[in-house]
VMD Tcl script that draws the C-alpha trace (Angstrom):
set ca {
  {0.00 0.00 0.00}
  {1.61 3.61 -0.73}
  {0.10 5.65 1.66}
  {0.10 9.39 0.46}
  {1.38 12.49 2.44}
  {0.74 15.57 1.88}
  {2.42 18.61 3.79}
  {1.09 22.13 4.11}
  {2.60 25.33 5.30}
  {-0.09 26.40 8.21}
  {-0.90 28.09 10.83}
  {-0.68 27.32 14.54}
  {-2.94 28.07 17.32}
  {0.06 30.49 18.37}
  {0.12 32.26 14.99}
  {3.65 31.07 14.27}
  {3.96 28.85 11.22}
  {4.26 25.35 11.02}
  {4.16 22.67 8.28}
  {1.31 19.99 8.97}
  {1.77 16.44 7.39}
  {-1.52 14.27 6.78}
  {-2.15 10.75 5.70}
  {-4.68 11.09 3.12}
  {-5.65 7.53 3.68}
  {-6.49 7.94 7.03}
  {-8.93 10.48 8.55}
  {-7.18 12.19 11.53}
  {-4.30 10.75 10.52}
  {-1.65 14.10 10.92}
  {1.38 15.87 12.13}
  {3.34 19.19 12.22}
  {7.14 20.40 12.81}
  {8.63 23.50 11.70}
  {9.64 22.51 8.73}
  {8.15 20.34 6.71}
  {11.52 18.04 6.98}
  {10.16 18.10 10.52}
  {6.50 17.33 9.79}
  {7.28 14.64 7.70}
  {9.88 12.82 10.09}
  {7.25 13.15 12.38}
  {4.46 11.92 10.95}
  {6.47 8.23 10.43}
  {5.73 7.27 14.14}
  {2.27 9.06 14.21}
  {1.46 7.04 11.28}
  {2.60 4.42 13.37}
  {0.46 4.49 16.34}
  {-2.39 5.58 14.43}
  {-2.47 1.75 12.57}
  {-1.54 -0.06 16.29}
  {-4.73 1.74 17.56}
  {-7.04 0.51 15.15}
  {-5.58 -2.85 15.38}
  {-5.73 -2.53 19.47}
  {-9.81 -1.59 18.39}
  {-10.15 -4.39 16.01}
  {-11.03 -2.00 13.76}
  {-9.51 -2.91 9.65}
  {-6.54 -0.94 8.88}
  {-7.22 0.95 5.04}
  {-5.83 -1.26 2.34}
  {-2.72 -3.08 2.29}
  {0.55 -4.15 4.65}
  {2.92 -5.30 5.96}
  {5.10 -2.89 3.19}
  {4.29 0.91 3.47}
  {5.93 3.43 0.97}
  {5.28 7.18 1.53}
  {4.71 9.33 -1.35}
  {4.66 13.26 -0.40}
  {3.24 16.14 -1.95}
  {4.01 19.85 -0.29}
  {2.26 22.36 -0.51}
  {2.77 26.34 0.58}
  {0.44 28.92 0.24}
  {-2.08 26.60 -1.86}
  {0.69 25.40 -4.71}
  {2.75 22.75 -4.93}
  {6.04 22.62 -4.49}
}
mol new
graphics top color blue
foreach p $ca { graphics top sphere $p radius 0.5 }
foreach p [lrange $ca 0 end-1] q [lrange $ca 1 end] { graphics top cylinder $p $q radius 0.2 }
display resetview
């Protein structure tokens, strides 16, 4: 399964900026860093616990495993990059 990322320049709840990475394959599936270096390095283990929870709920993970490739897409001000 290739599980897509995409990573947007954002804003926080602190008004700074922040990049924000998000599984597109799985609904609340999302994290953020400072860069988008960051977000993405990040979003690895979130991406992680995210499947081990549904698992833990018996709940079907989306499509495909055990291999999981990441294709990214990011995105600033509404463009890609």
């Amino acid at each position: 399964m290739i599980y897509h990322i995409d990573v947007t320049l954002d804003t926080c709840t602190d008004v700074t900026s922040c990049y924000v990475a998000r599984v597109r394959e799985l609904d609340g599936c999302m994290s953020h860093g400072e860069t988008a270096n960051d977000a993405l390095e990040n979003i690895g283990e979130t991406l992680a616990l995210y499947v081990r929870a549904l698992v833990k709920r018996g709940l079907c993970v989306p499509a495909g495993q055990p291999s999981v490739r990441w294709e990214t897409t990011v995105v600033a001000n509404g463009r890609g990059k």
